[in-house]
N, C-alpha and C positions, 0 to 999 in steps of 0.2 A: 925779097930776093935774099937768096941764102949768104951773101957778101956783106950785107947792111945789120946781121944778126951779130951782138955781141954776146959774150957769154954773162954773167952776172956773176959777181963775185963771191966768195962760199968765206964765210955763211952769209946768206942773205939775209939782209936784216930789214924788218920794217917794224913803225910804231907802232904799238898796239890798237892805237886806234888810227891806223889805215888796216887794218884785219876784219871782216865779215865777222867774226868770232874771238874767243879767246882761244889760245891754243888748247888743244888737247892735254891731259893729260898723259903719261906713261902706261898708267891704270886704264883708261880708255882707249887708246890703242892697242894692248897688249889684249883686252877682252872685246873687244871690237866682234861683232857677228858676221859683219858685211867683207869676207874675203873676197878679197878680183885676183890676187892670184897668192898659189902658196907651191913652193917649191923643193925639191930634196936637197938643194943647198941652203934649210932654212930658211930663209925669207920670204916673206910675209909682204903685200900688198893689202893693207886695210882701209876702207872708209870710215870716218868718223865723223858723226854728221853729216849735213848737209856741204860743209863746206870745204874739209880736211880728208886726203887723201896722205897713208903714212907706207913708206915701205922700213919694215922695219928687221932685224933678223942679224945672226953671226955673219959678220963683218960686212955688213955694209958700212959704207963708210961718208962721211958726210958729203965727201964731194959729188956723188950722185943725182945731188940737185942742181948740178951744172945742165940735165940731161932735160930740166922742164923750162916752158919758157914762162914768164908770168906778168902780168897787163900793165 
């Protein structure tokens, strides 16, 4: 139910080792092959890995991962 949903605080932080992965690099998401989406406001939707999904681009801004939820 949409009422029992809390938002997650920014930046969301977890131990390295509760992560499937290590994070990404900068270099790896900036060269990343696998766009989902790319648009004229710059930004950039990339996968990296198996695991990591990056939107990245002029000005987005960190609070944006208020907008995913995560397990």
């Amino acid at each position: 139910m949409a009422e029992d949903w809390t938002p997650v605080r920014i930046p969301f932080l977890r131990p390295p080792s509760r992560l499937p992965a290590p994070l990404p690099k900068e270099r790896e998401f900036l060269q990343s092959p696998v766009v989902l989406r790319e648009d004229v406001s710059h930004h950039r939707v990339v996968a990296v890995s198996e695991h990591f999904i990056v939107k990245h681009g002029r000005g987005v801004e960190e609070d944006r991962g208020s907008n995913f939820t995560f397990p």
